[in-house]
Every structure is written in structure tokens, then in C-alpha cells.
C-alpha positions as CSV (number, residue, x, y, z in Angstrom):
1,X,178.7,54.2,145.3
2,X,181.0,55.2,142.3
3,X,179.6,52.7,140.4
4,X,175.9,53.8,141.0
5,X,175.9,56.5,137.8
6,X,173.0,57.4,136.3
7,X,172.3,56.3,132.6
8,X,173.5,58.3,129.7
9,X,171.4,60.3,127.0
10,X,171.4,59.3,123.1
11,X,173.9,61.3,121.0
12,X,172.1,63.2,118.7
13,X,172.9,61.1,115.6
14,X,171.1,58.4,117.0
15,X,168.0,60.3,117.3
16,X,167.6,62.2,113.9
17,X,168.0,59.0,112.6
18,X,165.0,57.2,113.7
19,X,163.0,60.4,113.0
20,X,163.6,60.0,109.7
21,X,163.1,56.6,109.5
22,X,159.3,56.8,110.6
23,X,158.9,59.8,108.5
24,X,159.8,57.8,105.5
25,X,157.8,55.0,106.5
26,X,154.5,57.4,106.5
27,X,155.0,58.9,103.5
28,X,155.3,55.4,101.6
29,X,152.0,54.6,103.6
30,X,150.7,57.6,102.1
31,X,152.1,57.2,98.8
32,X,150.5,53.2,98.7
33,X,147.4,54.8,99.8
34,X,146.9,57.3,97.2
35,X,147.8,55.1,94.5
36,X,145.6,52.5,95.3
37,X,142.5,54.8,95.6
38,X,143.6,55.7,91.8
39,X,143.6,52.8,90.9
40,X,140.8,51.7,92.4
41,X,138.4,55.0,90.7
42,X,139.9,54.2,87.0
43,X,139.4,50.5,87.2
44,X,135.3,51.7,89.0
45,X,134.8,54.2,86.2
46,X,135.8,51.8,83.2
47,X,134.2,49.4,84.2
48,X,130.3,51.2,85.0
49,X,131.3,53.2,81.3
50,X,131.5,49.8,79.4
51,X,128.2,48.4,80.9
52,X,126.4,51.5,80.2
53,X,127.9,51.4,77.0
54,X,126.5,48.0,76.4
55,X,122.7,48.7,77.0
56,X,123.1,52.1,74.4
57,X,122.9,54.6,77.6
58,X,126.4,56.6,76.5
59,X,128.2,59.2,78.4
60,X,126.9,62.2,76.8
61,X,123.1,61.7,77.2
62,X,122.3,61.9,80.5
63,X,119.3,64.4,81.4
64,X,115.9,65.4,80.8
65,X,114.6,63.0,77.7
66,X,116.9,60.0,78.9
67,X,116.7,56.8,77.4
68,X,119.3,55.0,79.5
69,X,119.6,54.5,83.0
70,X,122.2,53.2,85.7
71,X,122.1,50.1,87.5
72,X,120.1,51.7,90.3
73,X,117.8,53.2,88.3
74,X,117.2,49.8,86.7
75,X,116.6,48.1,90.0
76,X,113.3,50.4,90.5
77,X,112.5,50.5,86.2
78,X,108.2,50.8,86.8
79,X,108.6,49.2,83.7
80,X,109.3,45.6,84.6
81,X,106.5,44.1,87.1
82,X,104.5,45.4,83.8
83,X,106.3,43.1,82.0
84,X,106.2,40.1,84.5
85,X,102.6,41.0,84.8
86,X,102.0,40.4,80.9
87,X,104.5,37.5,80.7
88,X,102.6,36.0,83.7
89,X,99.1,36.2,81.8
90,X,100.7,35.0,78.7
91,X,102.1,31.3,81.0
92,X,98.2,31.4,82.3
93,X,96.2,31.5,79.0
94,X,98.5,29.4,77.7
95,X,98.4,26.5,80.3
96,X,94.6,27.1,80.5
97,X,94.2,26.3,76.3
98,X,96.8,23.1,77.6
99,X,94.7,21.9,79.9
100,X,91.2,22.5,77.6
101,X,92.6,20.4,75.1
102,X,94.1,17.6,77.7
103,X,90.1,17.6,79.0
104,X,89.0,17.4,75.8
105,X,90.9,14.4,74.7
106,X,89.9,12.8,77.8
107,X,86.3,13.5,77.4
108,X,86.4,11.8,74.0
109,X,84.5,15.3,72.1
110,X,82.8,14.2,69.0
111,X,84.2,17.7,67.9
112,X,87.8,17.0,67.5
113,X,88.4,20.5,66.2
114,X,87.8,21.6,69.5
115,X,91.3,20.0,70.7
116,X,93.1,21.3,67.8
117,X,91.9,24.7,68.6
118,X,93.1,25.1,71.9
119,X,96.4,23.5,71.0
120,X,96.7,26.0,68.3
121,X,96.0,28.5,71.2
122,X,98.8,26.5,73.2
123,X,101.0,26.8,70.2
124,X,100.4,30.5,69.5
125,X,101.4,31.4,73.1
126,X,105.2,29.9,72.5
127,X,105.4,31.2,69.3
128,X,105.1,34.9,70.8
129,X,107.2,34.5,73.5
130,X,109.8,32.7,71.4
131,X,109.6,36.1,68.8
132,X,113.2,37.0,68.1
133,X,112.1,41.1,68.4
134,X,110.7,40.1,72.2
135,X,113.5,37.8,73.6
136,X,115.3,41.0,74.9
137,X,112.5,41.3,77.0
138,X,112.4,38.1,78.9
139,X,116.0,37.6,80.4
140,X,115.5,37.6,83.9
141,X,118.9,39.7,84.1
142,X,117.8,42.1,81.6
143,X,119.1,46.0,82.7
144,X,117.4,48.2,80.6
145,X,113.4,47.2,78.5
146,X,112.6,49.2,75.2
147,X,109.1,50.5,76.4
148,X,108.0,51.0,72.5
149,X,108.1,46.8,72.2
150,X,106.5,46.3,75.5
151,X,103.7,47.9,74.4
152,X,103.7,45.9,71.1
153,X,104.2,43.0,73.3
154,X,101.8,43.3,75.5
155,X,99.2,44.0,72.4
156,X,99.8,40.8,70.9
157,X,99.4,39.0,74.6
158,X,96.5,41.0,75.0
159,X,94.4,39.8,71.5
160,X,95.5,35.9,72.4
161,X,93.7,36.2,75.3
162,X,90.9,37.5,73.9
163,X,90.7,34.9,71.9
164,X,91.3,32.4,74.1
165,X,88.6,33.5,76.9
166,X,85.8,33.7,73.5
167,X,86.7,30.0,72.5
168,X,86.8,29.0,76.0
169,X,83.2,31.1,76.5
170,X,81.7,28.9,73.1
171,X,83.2,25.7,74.2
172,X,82.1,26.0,78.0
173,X,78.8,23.9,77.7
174,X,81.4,21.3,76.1
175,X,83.0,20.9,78.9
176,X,80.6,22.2,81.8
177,X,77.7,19.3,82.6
178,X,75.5,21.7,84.8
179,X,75.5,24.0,81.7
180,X,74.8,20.8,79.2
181,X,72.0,20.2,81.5
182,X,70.6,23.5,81.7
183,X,71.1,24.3,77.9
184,X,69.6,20.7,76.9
185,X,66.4,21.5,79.5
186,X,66.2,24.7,77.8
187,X,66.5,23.3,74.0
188,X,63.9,20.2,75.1
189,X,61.1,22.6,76.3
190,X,61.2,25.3,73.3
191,X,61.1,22.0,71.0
192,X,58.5,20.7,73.2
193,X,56.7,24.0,73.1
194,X,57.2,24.1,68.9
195,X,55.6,20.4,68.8
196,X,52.5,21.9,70.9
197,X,51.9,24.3,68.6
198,X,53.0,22.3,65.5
199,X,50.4,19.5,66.4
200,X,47.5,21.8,67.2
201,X,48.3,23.2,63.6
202,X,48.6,20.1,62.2
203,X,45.6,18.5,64.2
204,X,43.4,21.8,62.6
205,X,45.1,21.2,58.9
206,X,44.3,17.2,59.4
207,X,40.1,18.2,60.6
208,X,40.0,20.7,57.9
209,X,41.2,18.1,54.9
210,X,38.9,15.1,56.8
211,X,35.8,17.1,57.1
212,X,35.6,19.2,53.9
213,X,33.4,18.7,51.2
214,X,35.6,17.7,47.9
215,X,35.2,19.3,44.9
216,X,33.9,16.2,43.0
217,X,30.9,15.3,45.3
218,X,29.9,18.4,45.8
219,X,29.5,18.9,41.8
220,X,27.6,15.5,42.1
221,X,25.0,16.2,44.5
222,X,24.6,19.0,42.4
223,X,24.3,17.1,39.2
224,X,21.8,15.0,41.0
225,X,19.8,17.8,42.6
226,X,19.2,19.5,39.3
227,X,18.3,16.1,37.8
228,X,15.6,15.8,40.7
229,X,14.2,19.1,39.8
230,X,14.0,18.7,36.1
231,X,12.2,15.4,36.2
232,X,10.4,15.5,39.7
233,X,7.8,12.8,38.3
234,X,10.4,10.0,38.3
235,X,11.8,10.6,41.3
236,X,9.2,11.4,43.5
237,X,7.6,9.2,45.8
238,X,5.0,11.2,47.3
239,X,1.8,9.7,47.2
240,X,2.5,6.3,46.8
241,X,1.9,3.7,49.1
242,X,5.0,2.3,51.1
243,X,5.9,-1.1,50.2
244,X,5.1,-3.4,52.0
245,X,8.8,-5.1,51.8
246,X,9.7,-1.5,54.0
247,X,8.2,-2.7,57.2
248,X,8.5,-6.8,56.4
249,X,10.3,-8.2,59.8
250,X,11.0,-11.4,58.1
251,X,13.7,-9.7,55.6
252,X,16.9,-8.3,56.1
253,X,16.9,-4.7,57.3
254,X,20.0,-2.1,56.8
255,X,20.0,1.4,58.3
256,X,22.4,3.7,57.1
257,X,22.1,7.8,58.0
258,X,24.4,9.3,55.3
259,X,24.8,12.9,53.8
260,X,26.8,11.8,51.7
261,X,26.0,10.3,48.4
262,X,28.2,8.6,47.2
263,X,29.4,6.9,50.1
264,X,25.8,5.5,51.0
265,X,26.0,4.4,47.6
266,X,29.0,2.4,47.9
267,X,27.5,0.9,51.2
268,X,24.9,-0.4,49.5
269,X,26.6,-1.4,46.2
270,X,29.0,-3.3,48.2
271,X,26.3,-5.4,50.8
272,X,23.7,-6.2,47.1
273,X,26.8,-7.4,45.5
274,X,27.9,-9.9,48.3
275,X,24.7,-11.2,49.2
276,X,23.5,-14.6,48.1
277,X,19.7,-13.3,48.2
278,X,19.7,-9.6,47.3
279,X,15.6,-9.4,46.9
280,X,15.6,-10.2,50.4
281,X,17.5,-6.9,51.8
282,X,15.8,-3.8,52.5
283,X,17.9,-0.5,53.0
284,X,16.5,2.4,55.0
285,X,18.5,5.3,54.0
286,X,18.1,8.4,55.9
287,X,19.2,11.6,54.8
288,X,19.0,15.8,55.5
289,X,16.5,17.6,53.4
290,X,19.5,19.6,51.6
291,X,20.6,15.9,50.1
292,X,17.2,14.3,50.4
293,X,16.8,14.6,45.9
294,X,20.1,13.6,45.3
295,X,20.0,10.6,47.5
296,X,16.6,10.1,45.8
297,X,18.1,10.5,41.9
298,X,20.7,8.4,43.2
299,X,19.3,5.2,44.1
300,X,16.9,5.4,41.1
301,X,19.5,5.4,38.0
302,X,19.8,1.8,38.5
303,X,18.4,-1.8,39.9
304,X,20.1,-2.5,42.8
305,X,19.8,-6.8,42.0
306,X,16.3,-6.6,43.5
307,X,17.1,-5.2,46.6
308,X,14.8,-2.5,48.0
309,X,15.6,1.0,49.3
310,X,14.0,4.0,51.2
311,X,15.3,7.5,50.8
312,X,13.8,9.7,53.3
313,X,14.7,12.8,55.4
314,X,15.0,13.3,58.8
315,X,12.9,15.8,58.9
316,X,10.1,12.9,58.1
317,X,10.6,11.5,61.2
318,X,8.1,14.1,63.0
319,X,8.9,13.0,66.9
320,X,12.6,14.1,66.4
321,X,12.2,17.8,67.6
322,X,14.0,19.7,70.5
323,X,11.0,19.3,72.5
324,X,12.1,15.2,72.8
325,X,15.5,15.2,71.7
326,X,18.1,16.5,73.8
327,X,21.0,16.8,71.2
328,X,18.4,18.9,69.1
329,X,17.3,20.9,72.6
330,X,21.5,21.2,73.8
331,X,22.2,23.1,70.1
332,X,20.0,25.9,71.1
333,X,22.3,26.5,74.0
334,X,24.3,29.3,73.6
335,X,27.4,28.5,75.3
336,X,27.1,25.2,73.0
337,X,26.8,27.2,69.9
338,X,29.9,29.4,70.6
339,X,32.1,26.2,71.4
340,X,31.5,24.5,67.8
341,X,31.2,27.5,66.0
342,X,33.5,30.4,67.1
343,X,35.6,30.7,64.0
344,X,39.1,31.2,65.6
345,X,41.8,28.8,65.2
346,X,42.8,29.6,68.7
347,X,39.6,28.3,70.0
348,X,39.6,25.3,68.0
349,X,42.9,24.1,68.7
350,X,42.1,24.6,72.7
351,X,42.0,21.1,73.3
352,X,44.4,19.2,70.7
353,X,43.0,15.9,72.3
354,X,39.7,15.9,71.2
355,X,39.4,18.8,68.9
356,X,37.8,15.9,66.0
357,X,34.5,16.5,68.7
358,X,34.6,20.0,68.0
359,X,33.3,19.2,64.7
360,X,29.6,20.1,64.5
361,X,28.2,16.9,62.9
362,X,28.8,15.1,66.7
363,X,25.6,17.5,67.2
364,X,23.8,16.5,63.9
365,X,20.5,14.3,64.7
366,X,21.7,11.9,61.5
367,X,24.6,10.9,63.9
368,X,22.4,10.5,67.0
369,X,19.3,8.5,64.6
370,X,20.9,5.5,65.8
371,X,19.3,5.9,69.5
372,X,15.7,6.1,68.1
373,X,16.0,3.0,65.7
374,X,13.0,1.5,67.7
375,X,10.7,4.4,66.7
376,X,11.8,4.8,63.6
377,X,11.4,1.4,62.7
378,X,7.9,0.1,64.7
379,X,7.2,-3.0,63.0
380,X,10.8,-4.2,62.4
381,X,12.5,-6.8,65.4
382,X,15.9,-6.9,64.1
383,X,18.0,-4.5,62.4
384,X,22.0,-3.7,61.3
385,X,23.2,0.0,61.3
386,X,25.8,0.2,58.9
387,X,27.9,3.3,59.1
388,X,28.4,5.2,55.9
389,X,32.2,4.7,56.0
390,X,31.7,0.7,55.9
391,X,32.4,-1.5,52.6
392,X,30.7,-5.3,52.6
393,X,33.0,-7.5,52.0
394,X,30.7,-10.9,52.9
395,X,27.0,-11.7,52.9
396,X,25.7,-10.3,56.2
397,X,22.8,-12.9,56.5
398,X,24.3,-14.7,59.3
399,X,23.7,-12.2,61.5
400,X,20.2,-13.1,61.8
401,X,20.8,-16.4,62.6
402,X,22.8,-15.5,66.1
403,X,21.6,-15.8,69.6
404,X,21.9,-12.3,71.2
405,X,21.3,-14.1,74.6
406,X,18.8,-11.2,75.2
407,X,21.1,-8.4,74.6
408,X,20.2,-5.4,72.4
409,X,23.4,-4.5,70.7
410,X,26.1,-6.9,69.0
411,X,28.9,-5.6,68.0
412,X,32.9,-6.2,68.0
413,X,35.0,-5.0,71.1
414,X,38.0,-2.7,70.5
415,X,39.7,-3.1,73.4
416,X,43.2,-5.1,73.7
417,X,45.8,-4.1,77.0
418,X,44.9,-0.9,78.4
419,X,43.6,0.3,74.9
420,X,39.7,1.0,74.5
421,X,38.4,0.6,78.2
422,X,35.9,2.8,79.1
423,X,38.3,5.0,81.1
424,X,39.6,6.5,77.8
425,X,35.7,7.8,76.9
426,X,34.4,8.9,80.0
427,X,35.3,11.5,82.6
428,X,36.2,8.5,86.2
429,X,36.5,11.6,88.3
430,X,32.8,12.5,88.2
431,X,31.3,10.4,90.8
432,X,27.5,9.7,88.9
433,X,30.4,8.0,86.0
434,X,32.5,6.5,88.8
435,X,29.4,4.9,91.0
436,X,28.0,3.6,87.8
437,X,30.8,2.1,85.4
438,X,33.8,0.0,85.2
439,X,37.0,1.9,84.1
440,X,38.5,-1.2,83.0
441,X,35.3,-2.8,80.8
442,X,35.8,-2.9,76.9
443,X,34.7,-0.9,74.7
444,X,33.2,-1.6,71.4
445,X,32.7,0.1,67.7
446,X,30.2,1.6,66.1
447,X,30.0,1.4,62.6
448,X,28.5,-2.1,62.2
449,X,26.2,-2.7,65.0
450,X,23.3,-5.9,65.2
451,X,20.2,-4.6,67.4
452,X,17.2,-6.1,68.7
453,X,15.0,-4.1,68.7
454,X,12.3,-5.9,71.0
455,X,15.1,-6.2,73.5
456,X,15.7,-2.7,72.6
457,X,12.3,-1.8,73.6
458,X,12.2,-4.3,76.7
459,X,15.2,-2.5,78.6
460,X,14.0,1.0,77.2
461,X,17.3,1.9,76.1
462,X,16.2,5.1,74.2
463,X,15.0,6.7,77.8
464,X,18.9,5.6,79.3
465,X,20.2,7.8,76.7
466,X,17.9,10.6,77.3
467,X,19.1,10.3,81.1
468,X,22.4,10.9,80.7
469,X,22.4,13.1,77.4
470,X,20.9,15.2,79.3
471,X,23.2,15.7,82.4
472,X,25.9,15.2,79.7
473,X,24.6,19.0,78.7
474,X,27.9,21.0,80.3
475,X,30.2,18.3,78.7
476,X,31.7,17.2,82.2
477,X,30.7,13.0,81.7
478,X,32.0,12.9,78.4
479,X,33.7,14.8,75.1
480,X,30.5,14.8,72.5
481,X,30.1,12.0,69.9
482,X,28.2,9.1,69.6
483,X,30.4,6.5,71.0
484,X,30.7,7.5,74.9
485,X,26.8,7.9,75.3
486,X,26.2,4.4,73.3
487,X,29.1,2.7,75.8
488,X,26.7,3.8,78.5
489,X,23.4,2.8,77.3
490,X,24.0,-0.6,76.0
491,X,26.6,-1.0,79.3
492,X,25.0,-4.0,80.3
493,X,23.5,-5.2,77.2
494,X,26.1,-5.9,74.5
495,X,27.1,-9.3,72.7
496,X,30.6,-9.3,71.3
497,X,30.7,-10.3,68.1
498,X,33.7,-12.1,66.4
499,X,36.4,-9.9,65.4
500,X,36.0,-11.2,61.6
501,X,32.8,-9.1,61.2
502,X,34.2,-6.3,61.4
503,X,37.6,-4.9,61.0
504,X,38.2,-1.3,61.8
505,X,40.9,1.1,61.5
506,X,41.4,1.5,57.5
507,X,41.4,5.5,57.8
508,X,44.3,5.7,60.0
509,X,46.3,2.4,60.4
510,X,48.1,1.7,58.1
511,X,49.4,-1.8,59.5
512,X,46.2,-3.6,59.4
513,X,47.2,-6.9,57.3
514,X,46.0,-7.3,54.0
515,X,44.5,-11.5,55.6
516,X,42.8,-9.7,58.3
517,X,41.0,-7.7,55.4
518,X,40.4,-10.6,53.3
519,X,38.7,-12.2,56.4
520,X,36.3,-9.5,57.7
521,X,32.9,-9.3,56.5
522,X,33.0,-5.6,57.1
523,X,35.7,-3.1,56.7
524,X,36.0,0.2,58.6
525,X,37.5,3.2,57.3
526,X,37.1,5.0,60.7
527,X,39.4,7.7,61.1
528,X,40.3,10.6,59.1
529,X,41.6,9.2,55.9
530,X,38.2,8.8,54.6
531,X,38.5,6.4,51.1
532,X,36.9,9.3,48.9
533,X,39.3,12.4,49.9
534,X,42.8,12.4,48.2
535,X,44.4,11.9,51.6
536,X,42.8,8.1,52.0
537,X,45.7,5.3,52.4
538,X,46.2,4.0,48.8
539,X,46.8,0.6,50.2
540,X,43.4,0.5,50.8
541,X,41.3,3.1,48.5
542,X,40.5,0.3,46.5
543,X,38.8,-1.9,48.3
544,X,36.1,1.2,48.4
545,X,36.6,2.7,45.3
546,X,35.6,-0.9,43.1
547,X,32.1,-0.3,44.6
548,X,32.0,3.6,43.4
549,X,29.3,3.6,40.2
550,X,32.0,5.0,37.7
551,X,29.6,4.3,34.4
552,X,27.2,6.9,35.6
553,X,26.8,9.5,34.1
554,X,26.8,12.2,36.4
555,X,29.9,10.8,38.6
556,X,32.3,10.6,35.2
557,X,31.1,14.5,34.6
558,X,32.1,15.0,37.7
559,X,35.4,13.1,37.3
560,X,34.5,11.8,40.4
561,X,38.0,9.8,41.6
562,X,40.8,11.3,39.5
């Protein structure tokens, strides 16, 4: 058990020297510690001085007034999604001028300058952004942006797109079809609309030149007038017998219902001059009572080769009164009177159409004689009616030698295609025209019209006439003139005549051939351009004006033709 001791205790030497030991081991901890953290703040505080130092935001100015911040304050600067906000619209307008001038190209744009303006746009955008003064701005690692060039950044942005958006806005319709549509309807009815107007002007300028009086044959049915009054002895021929040659059926009768002098002249001048037997052609030339001396002075200054010619006046002719005729009766109306008459361009321009049948002469009885040929004429079998717009180019005689086949009127048809059938003259939706007529039958002229007269009589033609002039009188069958009413009473008893006898169309075609001319026994100057106003076709004027009586005297005082 003597060697069962228990163990022994450290000396002290042993035990203050581990006590030191660890002591000295904390301290150096300590001392490694402290240094590091030293370190560690110089090295922090450097560093953050020299970045502040970069962006201008020094040491000494921190406070109220501050133009530099710290890295955190940068982080939340209110001043940058402003900037990416401008930036962003800057990239937009300018990819939006890119791809304007891209469709453009594509759409081929007779306005090239369109393209180069948005690529100028296009251009204008890099250029800004590129600005040396603004490239601080744009670095997506930028700390610190100068508020005072933002604004003059965002200024400049600001006025591109300004102008970008109003060149867009004037170039849209370019580019947008529903907006070329829309603009092009627009444009197409306000030019349509100006063309309305235009022709109703021009229609009204055109009825106002046709159906004036010129200065020149006004002066001389004057000059003849006063002639007739000074020396009423020679040109009288009340009292005397009518010659017999007047109411001879076995020589050649004209009748021409003119107001105008110097036309009826030509008429006749032209038909004496191309006849083979001139003695044996009668004129019966009808007249109002205003122009009943000058017609008279007129065909008395010189021999007409033999040929023989009555001047009278309507007003002769004693069964042509309202009482019997219904044209005459139908110009008593009032609502008639206030349709040709109302003096406002608006109401003569009303219907563009037919405004020419606005023109009061449709209502004179000289333009309606025609229908009463028979009466005025008793004794006579055959007769032509030759407008006063007509120049004889051919001895007329063989007219008398055709067969009418029983028919009352010959004349020349009109129609060719769809042109000149009775559809065009007449009112189809009316059911007396509808029951009665063929829409599709040709029409013919007036103007040079053969008529039998005892056929005439046979198939009472003047009572047809009467029948539907009459029911005619609220203007629902047909616009007024002579031609509708004469389609329907000679409906059923007209002859064609060769073409060659008559060619119309010299007072507003102008592409009638000159060998068509030559050919026709009778040419027309129907239409406006009438040969004696200054608006007649000068390709033709002639042809009318080599029968005009220029060694008169009273037409070269009148300097009648220059």
C-alpha cells in the first residue's frame, strides 16, 4: 500500500508560467485586432474620399444646398428614371421616323422627300444623343447627373418629337389607305359638287350667248323696219291679189317660220341658188308682227332668180288663238308663266338637263306652225318645212318625186345604238306614254321635214297633237319643245329618208366630216353654236355665211359678220 501515494501538486514556477503565456497570447490577439480595424477604416475612408472626389462632391460641402451626393444617395437620385424616361422616348421617335422611311421605300412614294425626311428625323435623334455635353448623362454607371443639362436635354428631345409626330400627322394619309380612301371620297364629292354648280353656270352662260339677240341683226331689222316705214308703198302688199303661184300644188312649196331675218334669208338664198328651176319654187315665210316689215323690206331688195315668196304674220293666220290652240291656251297658265319667266338664275339652272326648254320660244306659236301646215296651206298636197337654221346645199326637187308609201312625214332618223330612241324624249314611267310607245323606236329630226299633206289630213294628225298637248299641260309626258310631241304624232306615219338629205349636228359637233357635208343636200346647224353668233364653229361658219347678202346695203351698215 506504500506505493499507492497520491499524485503531487505543480511547483509554483510551473504555474506562473503558463499564466503568462496565455496572457501574452491575448494581448497579441488584441493587438492584431485593433490594428486590423485601423487599417481597415483608413483604407474605407480613402477610398469613399477619392470617389467622391471624382464626381466634384468634396469633403467640405456637405449640407443644406448640396450638389453631391454618396453612393446611397445616388442609388435613389429622383433624377434618373427622368432621364431613362427621356432617353427611352428619344430610342421610340427615332425607331418610329426608321421605320416611316423603311415603309415608305417599300411603298414606292412618288414623294421621295418623304423618306429623306424621316431619315433626317432618324439622323437627328443619334446626333443628340451622341452630343459630347450629353454623353455624361447616358453611362449606365453614371453616379451623380447635372440636373441643369437634363433639362436642356430633355428640351431638345422634347422639340424632335414634336416634330416628328407633325410630319408623321401630314404624311399619315401617305401611308394610311382607309384615310386615302376617306380623304379621296371627300376630295371626289366637293369636285363633283364644284362641276354641278360649274355646269349649271356654264349651261346658263352657254343659253344666254345661244339665245341672245346680236348686236348686228338687231341694228338690221332696225334698218329694215325704218325702211318699211319710210316707203310703205313699195313694200306693202295689202290689197293686192295673192298670186296665184302661192297656192299652185303643181310647184315646189317651202315653209319656213323664222324671226329672224337674216337667217330666213340665207335659207332661201341658199335653196334659189341650188335649184335647177328656181321659177318653180314658192317660199311661205312666216313671221311675228314685230319682224313682219323687215321680213317684208327684206325679200324685196332683190329678185330671188324668179322664185316667189310670201311674207306674212302669224297673226294672219286667224284660227291660231288660245281658244284652238293649246300651246297659245297653256301660256295663260300661271304656274307655266312663272317656270319660263321667273328671272332667277337659281330657278333656271333647276334642271341642268333640259334647262335649253326653259327657253320661252318652245312656247312661241312660230315653233308650233309646223302642226297646222294643213290649214295653213288648204290648196297645197305636198310641202317641205325647212327650219331657219338649214343651208341648201343640193336641189331639193327630188323630194317630190318619192313614194311616201302613205305616210305623212319624211324625214331622216337620228338614232344609232342606244342614242335617239324615243326613251330619251318621253317620260316611260307614265303609263298613257308606256301603253302607247316603243322606248326603243328611232327618233327622227326636225329641221328638214317632207309632208303630205292629204295623208296629213287623212290620219288627222293636227287633232293627235291637240290630244296629247293637251294632257302634256303639267309637263309630266314630256320636257316642252317641238320634237317629243311631233315623235308622237307622226309615231306611226314617218318614212325615213336617206341620211344624205340631211345632215345634222353643225352647231355642236364638231367631228362631222367635211365628205359627209359635201354629200348632204341639207345641213343642220342644230344646236347652240348657231352660224350667225361669234360662238359658231369656224370650221363650218362658212358654209352659211357665203349665202349671207353682204352687198346690201343695210347689212354692211350694220357690219353684219365682222
Amino acid at each position: 500500500m506504500a506505493n499507492l501515494r497520491a499524485p503531487s501538486r505543480p511547483g509554483p514556477g510551473l504555474g506562473r508560467s503558463l499564466s503568462f503565456s496565455f496572457r501574452a497570447l491575448v494581448s497579441a490577439v488584441a493587438v492584431a485586432v485593433v490594428f486590423f480595424f485601423s487599417l481597415s477604416f483608413l483604407f474605407t475612408s480613402r477610398t469613399e474620399s477619392s470617389h467622391l472626389s471624382h464626381f466634384g462632391l468634396g469633403s467640405g460641402s456637405y449640407g443644406i444646398g448640396t450638389t453631391r451626393r454618396t453612393m446611397l444617395a445616388l442609388k435613389s437620385d429622383p433624377l434618373k428614371p427622368r432621364l431613362d424616361q427621356i432617353r427611352k422616348q428619344a430610342e421610340d421617335h427615332k425607331a418610329l421616323a426608321l421605320t416611316y422611311a423603311v415603309f415608305a421605300r417599300k411603298l414606292k412614294l412618288e414623294n421621295s422627300k418623304l423618306v429623306r425626311v424621316f431619315a433626317e428625323l432618324s439622323r437627328s435623334y443619334n446626333d443628340l444623343i451622341n452630343k459630347p455635353s450629353y454623353q455624361a448623362l447616358l453611362p449606365s454607371d453614371a453616379l451623380s447627373i447635372d440636373e441643369s443639362v437634363l433639362r436642356q436635354f430633355e428640351k431638345e428631345v422634347k422639340e424632335r418629337i414634336k416634330v416628328t409626330r407633325q410630319v408623321i400627322s401630314e404624311a399619315k394619309e401617305s401611308f394610311d389607305n382607309q384615310l386615302k380612301i376617306q380623304k379621296l371620297k371627300d376630295t371626289i364629292f366637293q369636285v363633283n359638287e364644284m362641276l354641278t354648280k360649274a355646269k349649271k353656270q356654264g349651261a346658263f352662260s352657254s343659253l344666254i350667248a345661244a339665245k341672245s339677240i346680236p348686236k348686228s341683226l338687231h341694228c338690221l331689222a332696225m334698218r329694215l323696219m325704218e325702211e318699211r316705214i319710210a316707203h310703205p308703198e313699195k313694200y306693202s302688199d295689202e290689197r293686192k291679189p295673192t298670186p296665184p303661184e302661192f297656192e299652185d300644188p303643181n310647184l315646189y312649196h317651202y315653209a319656213i317660220f323664222s324671226d329672224n331675218v337674216v337667217a330666213a334669208s340665207v335659207v332661201v338664198n341658199s335653196a334659189v341658188k341650188n335649184a335647177k328651176e328656181p321659177w318653180k319654187h314658192v317660199f311661205h315665210v312666216v313671221t311675228d308682227k314685230m319682224n313682219l316689215g323687215a321680213m317684208q323690206v327684206m325679200f324685196k331688195l332683190k329678185d330671188y332668180n324668179g322664185s316667189h315668196i310670201e311674207v306674212k304674220a302669224v297673226e294672219d293666220y286667224k284660227f291660231l288663238n288660245s281658244s284652238y290652240v293649246p300651246v297659245l291656251r297653256q301660256l295663260e297658265s300661271a304656274n307655266l308663266q312663272k317656270f319660263y319667266f321667273e328671272n332667277k338664275l337659281e330657278n333656271a339652272t333647276k334642271d341642268t338637263t333640259n334647262m335649253k326648254f326653259r327657253n320661252p320660244k318652245y312656247l312661241s306659236i312660230l315653233n308650233h306652225l309646223r302642226f297646222y301646215l294643213p290649214e295653213m296651206y288648204p290648196k297645197l298636197h305636198r310641202i317641205l318645212f325647212l327650219d331657219d337654221d338649214i343651208v341648201v346645199q343640193k336641189d331639193l326637187t327630188g323630194l317630190w318625186k318619192i313614194d311616201m308609201d302613205g305616210k305623212v312625214n319624211g324625214a331622216v332618223e337620228t338614232c344609232f345604238g342606244s342614242f335617239h330612241r324615243y326613251a330619251q324624249y318621253m317620260n316611260f314611267s307614265h303609263p298613257l306614254i308606256k301603253e302607247k310607245f316603243n322606248p326603243k323606236a328611232c327618233a327622227w329630226a326636225y329641221g328638214m321635214n317632207f309632208f303630205d299633206l292629204d295623208a296629213w289630213r287623212r290620219e288627222k294628225c293636227t287633232e293627235e297633237y291637240h290630244y296629247w298637248q293637251n294632257l302634256n299641260e303639267n309637263r309630266t309626258l314630256w320636257k316642252l319643245g317641238t320634237l317629243p310631241p311631233g315623235l308622237i304624232t307622226f309615231y306611226s306615219t314617218t318614212k325615213p329618208l336617206d341620211k344624205s338629205w340631211h345632215v345634222l349636228g353643225l352647231g355642236y359637233n364638231p367631228s362631222i366630216s367635211m365628205e359627209e357635208i359635201r354629200n348632204a343636200a341639207v345641213v343642220h346647224f342644230n344646236g347652240n353654236m348657231k352660224p350667225w353668233l361669234d360662238i359658231a364653229m369656224n370650221q363650218f361658219k362658212p358654209l352659211w355665211t357665203k349665202y349671207v347678202d353682204y352687198d346690201l346695203d343695210f347689212v354692211q351698215a350694220c357690219n353684219f359678220g365682222i
